[in-house]
Legacy VTK file of the C-alpha trace (Angstrom):
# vtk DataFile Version 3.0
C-alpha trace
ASCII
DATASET POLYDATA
POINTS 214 float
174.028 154.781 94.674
172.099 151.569 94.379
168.520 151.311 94.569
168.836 149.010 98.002
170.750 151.873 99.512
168.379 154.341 98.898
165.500 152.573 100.368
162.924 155.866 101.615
162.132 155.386 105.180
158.393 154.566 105.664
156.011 157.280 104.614
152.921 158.417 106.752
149.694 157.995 104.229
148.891 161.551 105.763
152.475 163.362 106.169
154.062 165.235 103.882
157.614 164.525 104.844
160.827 166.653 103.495
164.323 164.968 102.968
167.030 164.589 100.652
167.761 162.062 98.178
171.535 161.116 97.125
171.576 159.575 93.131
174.491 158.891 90.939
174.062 162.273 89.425
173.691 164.610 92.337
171.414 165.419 95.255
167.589 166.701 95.229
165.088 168.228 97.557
161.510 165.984 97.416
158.369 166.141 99.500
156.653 162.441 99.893
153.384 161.865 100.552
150.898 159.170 100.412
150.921 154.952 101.305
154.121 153.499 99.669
151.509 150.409 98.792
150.250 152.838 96.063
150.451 153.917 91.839
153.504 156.737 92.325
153.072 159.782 90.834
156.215 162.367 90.232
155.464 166.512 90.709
157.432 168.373 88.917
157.714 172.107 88.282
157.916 175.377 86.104
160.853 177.643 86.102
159.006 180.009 88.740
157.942 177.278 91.651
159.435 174.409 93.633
157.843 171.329 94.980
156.330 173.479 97.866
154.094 174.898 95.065
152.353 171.689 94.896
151.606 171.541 98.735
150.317 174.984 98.594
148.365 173.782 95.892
147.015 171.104 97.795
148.125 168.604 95.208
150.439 166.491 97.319
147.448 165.906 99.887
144.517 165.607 96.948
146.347 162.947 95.536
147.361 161.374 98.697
144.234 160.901 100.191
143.025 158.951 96.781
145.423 156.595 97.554
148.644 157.763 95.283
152.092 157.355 96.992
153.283 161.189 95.826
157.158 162.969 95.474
157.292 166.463 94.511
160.778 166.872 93.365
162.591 170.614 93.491
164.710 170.163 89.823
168.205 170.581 90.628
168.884 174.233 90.860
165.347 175.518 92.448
164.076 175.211 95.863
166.364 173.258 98.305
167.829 171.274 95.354
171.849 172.162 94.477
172.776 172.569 91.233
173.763 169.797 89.063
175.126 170.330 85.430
174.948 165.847 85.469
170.931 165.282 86.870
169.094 162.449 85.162
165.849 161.906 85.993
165.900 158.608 85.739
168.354 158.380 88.719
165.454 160.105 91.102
163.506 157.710 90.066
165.954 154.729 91.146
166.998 156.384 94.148
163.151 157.210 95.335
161.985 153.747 94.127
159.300 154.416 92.264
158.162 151.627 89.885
157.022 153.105 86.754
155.344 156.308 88.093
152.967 158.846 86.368
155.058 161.811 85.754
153.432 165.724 85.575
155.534 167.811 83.598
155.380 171.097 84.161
156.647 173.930 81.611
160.433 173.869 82.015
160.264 170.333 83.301
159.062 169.228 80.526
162.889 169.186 79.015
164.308 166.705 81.457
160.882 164.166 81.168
161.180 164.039 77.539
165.026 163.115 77.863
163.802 160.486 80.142
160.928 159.087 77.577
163.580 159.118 74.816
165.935 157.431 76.800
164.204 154.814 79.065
160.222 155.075 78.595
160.015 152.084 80.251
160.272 153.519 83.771
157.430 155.833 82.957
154.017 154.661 82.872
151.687 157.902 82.642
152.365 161.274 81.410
150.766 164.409 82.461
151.420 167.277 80.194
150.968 170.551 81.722
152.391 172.992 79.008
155.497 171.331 78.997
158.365 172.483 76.940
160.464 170.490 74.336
157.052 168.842 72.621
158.566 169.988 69.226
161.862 168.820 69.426
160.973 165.290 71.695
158.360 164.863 68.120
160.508 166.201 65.194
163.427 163.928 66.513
160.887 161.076 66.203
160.087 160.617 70.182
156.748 158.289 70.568
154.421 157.589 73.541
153.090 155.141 74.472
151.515 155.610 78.033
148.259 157.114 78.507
149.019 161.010 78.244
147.093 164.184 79.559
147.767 167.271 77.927
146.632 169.996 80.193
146.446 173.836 79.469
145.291 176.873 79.692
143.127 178.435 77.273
145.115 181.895 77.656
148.813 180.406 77.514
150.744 182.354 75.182
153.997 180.734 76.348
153.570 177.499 74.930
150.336 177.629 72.407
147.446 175.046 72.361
148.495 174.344 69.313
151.478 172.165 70.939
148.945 170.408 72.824
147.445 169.318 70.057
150.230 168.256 68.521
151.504 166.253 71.238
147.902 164.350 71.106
147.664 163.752 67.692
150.947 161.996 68.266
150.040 159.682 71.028
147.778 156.943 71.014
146.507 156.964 74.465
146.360 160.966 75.194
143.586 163.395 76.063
143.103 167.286 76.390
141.699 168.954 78.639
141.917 172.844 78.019
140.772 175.174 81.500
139.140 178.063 80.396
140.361 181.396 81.574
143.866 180.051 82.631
147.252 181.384 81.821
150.271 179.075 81.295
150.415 177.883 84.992
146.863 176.749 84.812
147.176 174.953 88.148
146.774 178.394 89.997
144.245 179.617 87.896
142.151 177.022 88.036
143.099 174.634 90.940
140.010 172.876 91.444
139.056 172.079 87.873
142.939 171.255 87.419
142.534 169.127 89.974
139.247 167.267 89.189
140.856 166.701 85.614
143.919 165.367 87.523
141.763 162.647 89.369
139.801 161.743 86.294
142.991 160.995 84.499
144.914 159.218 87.356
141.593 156.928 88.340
142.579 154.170 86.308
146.154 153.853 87.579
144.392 153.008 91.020
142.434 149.828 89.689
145.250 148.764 88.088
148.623 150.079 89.706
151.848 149.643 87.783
154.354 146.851 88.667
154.093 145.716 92.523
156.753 147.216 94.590
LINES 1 215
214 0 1 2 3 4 5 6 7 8 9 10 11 12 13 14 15 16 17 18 19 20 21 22 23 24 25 26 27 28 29 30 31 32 33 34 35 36 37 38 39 40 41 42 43 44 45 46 47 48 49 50 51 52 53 54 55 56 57 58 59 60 61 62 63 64 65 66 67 68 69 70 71 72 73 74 75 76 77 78 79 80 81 82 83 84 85 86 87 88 89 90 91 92 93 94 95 96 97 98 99 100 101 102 103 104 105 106 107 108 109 110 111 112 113 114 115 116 117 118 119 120 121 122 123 124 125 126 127 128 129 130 131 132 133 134 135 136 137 138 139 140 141 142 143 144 145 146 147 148 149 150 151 152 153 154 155 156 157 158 159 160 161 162 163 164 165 166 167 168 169 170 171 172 173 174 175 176 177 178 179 180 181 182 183 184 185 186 187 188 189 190 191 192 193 194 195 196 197 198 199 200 201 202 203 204 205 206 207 208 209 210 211 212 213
């Protein structure tokens, strides 16, 4: 499917809204959030949640109302998204046409956004890192960023050590840590608010000077 075919209907700056998307490499589940006019940032999940987590969260609406045009995607196989052994990233990204978008990678989802940075980092243009997986294999087979890059964690992950995060950091040019004390591997329910704050912190710049006009 074309990118002019899978124009979005107009989102409400203040309404999540729940659909389907059809790309070349199957269907997905997304909520969408947030004025179209602004810097688009991509949710996605651990092996445990689904893109409601975020709007349970209260991420979707936090980063609405500071002016991001948001789409929590359920990964093929979780929430309302069907299976599909063929997904590429990259083709959400088409069909929901977002222009270079800040994608949060979280744990498991961390596989299929650093397939996408290998393959075409040029339709990515910020990275946030929460605890992703695949850091050692996107590095040792000589993956590179170079988009600004938060590496969020928890100080009590034991699933994928702090040590990774450092890593990943010492790697990339433009990259930060922030580490939230007291938090296991999903930080973000630990430690929602300071998750958050660091989330708004990081994403501030993208607002002053937003990606590629849509």
């Amino acid at each position: 499917m074309t990118r002019e075919q899978a124009a979005p209907d107009p989102v409400e700056p203040d309404q999540v809204s729940s659909r389907m998307i059809e790309c070349s490499s199957g269907a997905v589940h997304v909520l969408e959030v947030g004025p179209r006019s602004g810097p688009d940032v991509l949710l996605l999940h651990g092996a445990r949640f689904h893109s409601g987590t975020w709007r349970e969260l209260g991420t979707l609406e936090f980063l609405a109302e500071r002016g991001f045009h948001v789409v929590a995607m359920d990964v093929p196989g979780y929430g309302q998204s069907p299976k599909s052994a063929e997904f590429r990233l990259s083709h959400a990204i088409d069909a929901l046409k977002l222009q270079r978008p800040v994608v949060l990678a979280a744990s498991m989802s961390g596989r299929a956004t650093f397939e996408l940075l290998r393959a075409e980092p040029e339709k990515v243009g910020g990275l946030v890192a929460v605890a992703p997986v695949g850091i050692p294999e996107f590095l040792d087979e000589g993956g590179t960023l170079s988009v600004p890059t938060l590496a969020l964690w928890g100080a009590k992950d034991r699933l994928i050590p702090l040590t990774l995060a450092d890593r990943l950091v010492a790697a990339t040019p433009q990259a930060k840590k922030v580490v939230l004390e007291g938090a296991d591997h999903p930080c973000y329910l630990d430690r929602p608010e300071e998750f958050h704050l660091a989330l708004a912190e990081f994403l501030q710049p993208f607002v002053s000077s937003p990606p590629d006009s849509k």
